[in-house]
N, C-alpha and C positions, 0 to 999 in steps of 0.2 A: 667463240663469239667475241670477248675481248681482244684476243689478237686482231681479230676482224677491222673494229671497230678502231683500237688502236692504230691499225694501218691506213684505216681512209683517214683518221686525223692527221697522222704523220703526212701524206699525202696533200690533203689540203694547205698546210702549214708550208709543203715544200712551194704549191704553185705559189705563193703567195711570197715568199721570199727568195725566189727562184734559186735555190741550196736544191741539195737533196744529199741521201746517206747513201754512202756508194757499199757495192757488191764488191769486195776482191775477188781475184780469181786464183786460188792456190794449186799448190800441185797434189794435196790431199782431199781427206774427205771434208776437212776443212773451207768452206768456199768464203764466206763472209768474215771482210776484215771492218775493224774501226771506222769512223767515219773520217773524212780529209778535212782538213778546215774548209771553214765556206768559203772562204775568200777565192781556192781553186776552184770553186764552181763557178764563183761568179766569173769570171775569167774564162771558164768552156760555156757557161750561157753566152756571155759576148762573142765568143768565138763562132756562137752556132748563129747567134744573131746576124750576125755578119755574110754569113753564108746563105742565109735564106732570103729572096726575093721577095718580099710582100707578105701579108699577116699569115701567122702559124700558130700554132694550139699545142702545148707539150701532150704527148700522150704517154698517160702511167699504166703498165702493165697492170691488169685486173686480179690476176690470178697469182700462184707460186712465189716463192722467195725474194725475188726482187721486183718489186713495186715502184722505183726509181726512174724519170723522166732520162736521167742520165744517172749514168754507171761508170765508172771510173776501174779501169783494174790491168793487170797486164796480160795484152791477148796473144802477145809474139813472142813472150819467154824470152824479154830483152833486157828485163825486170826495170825497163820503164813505163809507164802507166798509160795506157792512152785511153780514152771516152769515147761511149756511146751514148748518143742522144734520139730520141725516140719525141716523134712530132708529126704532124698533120696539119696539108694543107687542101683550099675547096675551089675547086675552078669549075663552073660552070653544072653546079650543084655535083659535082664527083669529089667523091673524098680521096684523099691519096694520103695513105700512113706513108712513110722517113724513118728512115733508120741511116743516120750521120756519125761520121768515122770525125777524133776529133785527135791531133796528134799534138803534143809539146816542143815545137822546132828554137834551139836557138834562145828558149827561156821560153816564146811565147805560143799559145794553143791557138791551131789553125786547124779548120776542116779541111782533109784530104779526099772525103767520098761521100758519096752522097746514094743511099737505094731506096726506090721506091716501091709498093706494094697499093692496088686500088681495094681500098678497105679502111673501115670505117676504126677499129677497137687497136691496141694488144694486150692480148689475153695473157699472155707469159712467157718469161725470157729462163731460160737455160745454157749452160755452159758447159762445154767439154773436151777434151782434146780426145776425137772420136780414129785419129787416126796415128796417135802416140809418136806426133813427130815434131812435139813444145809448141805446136801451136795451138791455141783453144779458140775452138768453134764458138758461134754465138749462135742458139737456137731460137727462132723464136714465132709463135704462134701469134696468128693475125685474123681476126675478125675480118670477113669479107661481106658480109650481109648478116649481122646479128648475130645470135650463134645457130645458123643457117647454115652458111656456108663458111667454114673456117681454109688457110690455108698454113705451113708449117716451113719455112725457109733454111736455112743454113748459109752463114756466115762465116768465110775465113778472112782474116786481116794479118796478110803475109806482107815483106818486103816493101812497106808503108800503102800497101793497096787494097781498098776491100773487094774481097770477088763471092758470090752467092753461088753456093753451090749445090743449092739444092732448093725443090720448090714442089711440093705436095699438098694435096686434100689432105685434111682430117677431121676427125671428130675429138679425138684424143689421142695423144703419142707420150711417151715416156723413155728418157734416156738408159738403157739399160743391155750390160753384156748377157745377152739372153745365148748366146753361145760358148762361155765361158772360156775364152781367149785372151781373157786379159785387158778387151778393148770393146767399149760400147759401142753400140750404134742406136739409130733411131726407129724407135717400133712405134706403129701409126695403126690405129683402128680408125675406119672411114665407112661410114653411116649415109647410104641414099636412101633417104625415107623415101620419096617419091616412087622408086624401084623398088625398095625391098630388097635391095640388097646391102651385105659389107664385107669388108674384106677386111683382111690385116695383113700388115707389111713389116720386113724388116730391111732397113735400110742400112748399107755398110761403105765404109772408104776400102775400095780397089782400083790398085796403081795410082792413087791422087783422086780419083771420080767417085761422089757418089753413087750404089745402085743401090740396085733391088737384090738382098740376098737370097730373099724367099716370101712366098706370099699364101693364104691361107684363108677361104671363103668364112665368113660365120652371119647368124640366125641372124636377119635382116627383118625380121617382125617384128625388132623392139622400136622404144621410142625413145630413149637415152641411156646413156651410157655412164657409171661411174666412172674413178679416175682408175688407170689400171696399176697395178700392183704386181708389183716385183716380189715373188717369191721362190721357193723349191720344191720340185715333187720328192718323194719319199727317198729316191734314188738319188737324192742329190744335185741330179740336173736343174738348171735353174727353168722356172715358167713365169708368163704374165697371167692372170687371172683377171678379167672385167665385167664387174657384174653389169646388168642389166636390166631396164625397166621392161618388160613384158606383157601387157593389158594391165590384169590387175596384181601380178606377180611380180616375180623375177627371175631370172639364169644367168650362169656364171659361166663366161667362156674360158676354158682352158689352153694355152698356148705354150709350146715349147718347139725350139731348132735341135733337129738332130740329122747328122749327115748330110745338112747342106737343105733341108726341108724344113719346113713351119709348120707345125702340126697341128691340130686342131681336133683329138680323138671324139669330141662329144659331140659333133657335128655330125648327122645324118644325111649322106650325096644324093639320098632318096625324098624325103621330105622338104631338106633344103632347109633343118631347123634343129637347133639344141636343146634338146628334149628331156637328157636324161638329169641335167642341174636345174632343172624351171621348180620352184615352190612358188605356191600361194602364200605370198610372204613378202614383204619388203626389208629382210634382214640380208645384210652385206655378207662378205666373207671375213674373217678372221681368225686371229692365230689365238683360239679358245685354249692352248694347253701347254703355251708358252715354248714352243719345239721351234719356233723358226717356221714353220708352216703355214699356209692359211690353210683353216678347215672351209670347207663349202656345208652351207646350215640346210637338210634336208626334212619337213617336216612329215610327220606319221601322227595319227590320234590316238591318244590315250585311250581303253576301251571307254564304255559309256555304263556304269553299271544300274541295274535294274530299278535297285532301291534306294538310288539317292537322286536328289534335285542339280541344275546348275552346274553339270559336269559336261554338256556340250561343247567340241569348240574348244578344249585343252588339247594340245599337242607337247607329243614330245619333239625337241631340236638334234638330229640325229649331226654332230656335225664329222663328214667325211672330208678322208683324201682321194685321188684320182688316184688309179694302179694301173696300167693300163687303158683300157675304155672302161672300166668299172669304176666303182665309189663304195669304199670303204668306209664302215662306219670307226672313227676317230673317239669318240666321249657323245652318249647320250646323257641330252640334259636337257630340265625345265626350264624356262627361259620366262622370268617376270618381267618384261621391258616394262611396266607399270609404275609397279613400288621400285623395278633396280637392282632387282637378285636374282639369280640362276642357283638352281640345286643340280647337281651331276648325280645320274640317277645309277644306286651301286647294284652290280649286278646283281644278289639276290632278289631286286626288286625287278628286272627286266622283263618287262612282260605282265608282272605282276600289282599293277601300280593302280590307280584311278585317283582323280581328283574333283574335289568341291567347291567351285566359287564364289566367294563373299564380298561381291567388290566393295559393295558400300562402306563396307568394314576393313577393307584389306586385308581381308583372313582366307586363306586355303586351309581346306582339310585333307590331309592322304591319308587316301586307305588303303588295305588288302583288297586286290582283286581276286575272286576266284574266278578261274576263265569257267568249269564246270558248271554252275549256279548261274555264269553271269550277276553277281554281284558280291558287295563288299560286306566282307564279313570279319572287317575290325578296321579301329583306327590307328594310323601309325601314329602320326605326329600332326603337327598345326604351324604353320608360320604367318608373323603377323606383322604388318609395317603401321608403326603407329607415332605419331607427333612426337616429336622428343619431350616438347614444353606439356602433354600430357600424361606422358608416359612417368615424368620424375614429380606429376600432380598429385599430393598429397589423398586429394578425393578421386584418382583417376585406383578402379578397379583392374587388378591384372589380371585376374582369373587363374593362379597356377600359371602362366605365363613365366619365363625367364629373359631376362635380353640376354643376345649373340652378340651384338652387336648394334654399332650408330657411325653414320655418316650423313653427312647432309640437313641434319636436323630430325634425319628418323632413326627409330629406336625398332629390330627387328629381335624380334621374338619367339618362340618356339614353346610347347609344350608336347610332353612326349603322350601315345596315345595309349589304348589297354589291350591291344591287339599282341599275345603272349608267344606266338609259333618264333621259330628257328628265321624267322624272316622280319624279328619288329626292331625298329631302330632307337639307338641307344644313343647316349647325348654324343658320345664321341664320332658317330656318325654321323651328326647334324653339324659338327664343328669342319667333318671331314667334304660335304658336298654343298655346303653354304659357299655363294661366292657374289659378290658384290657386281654389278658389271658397270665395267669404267665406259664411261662416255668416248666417243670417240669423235 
């Protein structure tokens, strides 16, 4: 939220003094350098000014790392700098986005090109040299109707010329070597709500052309799309994972290339839907156990036992990896989005778990389930999130409470329970499956 916020001041600031902080473009993972002095901006405003016929609107990327009306960096590996300037103009109520090529000849900054796209936004500018031959592509995502209708272009600026070489729908695309060659390309998920259908694309430079290197239908029943995410399956093959809004839930597309194919194993050619990641849930994927992986969050319910109140409606969060077309369970665990903590549930408790909700207090109580009786026949433990500034109150009662631990202003708690079998947890356990969950 503060970068957020941060970036549309910095933005504002820019149109107003017509500067802006440029993007470099490195040959590592490094992309962003220092800013230029302003003076060289002002210098490619005049330049761009000069080049444009009649009134124009700078336009700042919405989205990703460079927010910048203009960008400054080197795109022909000539390690001279040349600008792109990003702008919209309105003829006859049609919007027309610009993306203007801006070169240094001679001492002085002069536009060499000029491209245009009929679209209202841009959403976000990426950089890469997608076909490892020192020249770096300029990728960038255009609002064509709100985010309705998006489109995704490709820009090369060779031999002082810009040429576009490429022009796609999407919904969302992500630069990434999803075939592990050494060399990205562009992968594009594209959402026709109207149809019902989507697809997903991997797009690659061959002999100098962009194509299509492989393409892969998916569940076109959702209603949006996360950003997709560049990860690994178990085998090391890299995949994109996209979650997805689904009625009132969610599913997570799995994708990966192999042998020249885009794969797509959780997709069903019969139903025409991805079935086997949907939870009733709006939790994302993530990499819960620090491996490099994202897990996909599956939930299942806690039994429900006979003799306690407020225990409806607890789940446990199974989170799996894909092996195949199946889903392996990766770390079961509680998951408090509420108070901010997750307990990882140890396997002597697998199966054998229930829980009691106290919201108004922020108290859970676990107990021993018996599956036999169907119900609880001891208590384990207690975790409790409580005000820090009550917690160190002199008149604030702990009950046998301990703190674990404080962040954020809260103080979490535990008290162990009198449930005595080969299966009750011991502080060192509560130290071992307490885990805070970072914001993301």
């Amino acid at each position: 939220m503060v970068k957020r916020f941060a970036a549309m001041v910095f933005a504002l600031c820019l149109s107003l003094l017509l500067t802006a902080c440029s993007g470099g473009i490195g040959t590592g993972e490094n992309l962003l350098s220092p800013p230029e002095p302003s003076g060289e901006y002002a210098l490619i405003s005049a330049a761009l000014k000069e080049s444009v016929t009649g009134k124009y609107t700078l336009k700042y990327p919405t989205e990703g790392d460079y927010r910048s009306a203009i960008i400054v960096s080197d795109l022909d590996g000539d390690k001279v700098n040349e600008a792109i300037a990003f702008y919209s103009t309105t003829m006859d109520n049609t919007v027309t986005v610009h993306i203007n090529f801006i070169l240094k000849q001679d001492g002085v900054y002069k536009s060499v090109g000029d491209i245009k796209i009929v679209g209202s936004d841009v959403e976000c500018v990426e950089f890469a040299d997608l076909d490892k031959n020192g020249n770096t592509e300029i990728i960038v995502g255009y609002n064509i109707y709100g985010n309705v209708e998006k489109q995704v272009a490709v820009y090369e600026f060779a031999g002082g010329t810009p040429v576009q070489k490429c022009l796609e729908k999407y919904t969302e695309f992500i630069i990434c070597d999803l075939d592990a060659d050494g060399v990205s390309g562009l992968f594009i998920a594209d959402l026709n709500s109207a149809d019902k259908t989507a697809v997903a694309k991997l797009m690659q430079v061959e002999e100098g052309n962009i194509v299509q290197a492989g393409s892969c239908p998916l569940d076109g029943n959702v209603t949006t799309y996360f950003a997709p995410q560049l990860t690994k399956l178990e085998s090391g093959r890299p995949a994109v994972y996209i979650d997805a809004v689904k009625g009132t839930g969610m599913l997570t597309e799995v994708i990966y290339y192999d042998n020249g194919v885009l794969s797509n194993p959780f997709f069903d050619p019969e139903t025409l839907v991805t079935q086997a990641t949907y939870r009733q849930s709006n939790v994302a994927c993530r990499d819960i156990n620090s491996d490099s992986i994202l897990e996909i969050p599956m939930l299942s319910p806690l039994p429900t036992a006979s003799n306690l109140v407020l225990t409806d409606g607890v789940s446990v969060t199974k989170w799996c990896v894909p092996r195949d077309d199946s889903l392996i369970v990766a770390r079961s665990m509680l998951m408090n989005y509420t108070d901010g903590y997750s307990l990882r549930i140890p396997d002597k408790l697998s199966g054998r778990l229930c829980v009691m909700r106290k919201t108004d207090s922020r108290l859970r109580i676990f107990y021993f389930y018996d599956e036999a009786s169907g119900k609880a026949t001891g208590e384990l433990f207690r975790m409790q999130a409580v005000a820090e500034k009550a917690w160190d109150s002199a008149e604030f009662n702990r009950d046998g409470f301990d703190e674990l631990t404080r962040a954020n202003g809260i103080v979490f708690a535990y008290r162990l329970g009198n449930f005595q079998g080969a299966e009750a947890v011991t502080k060192e356990d509560i130290s071992n499956i307490f885990a805070l969950i970072e914001e993301e």
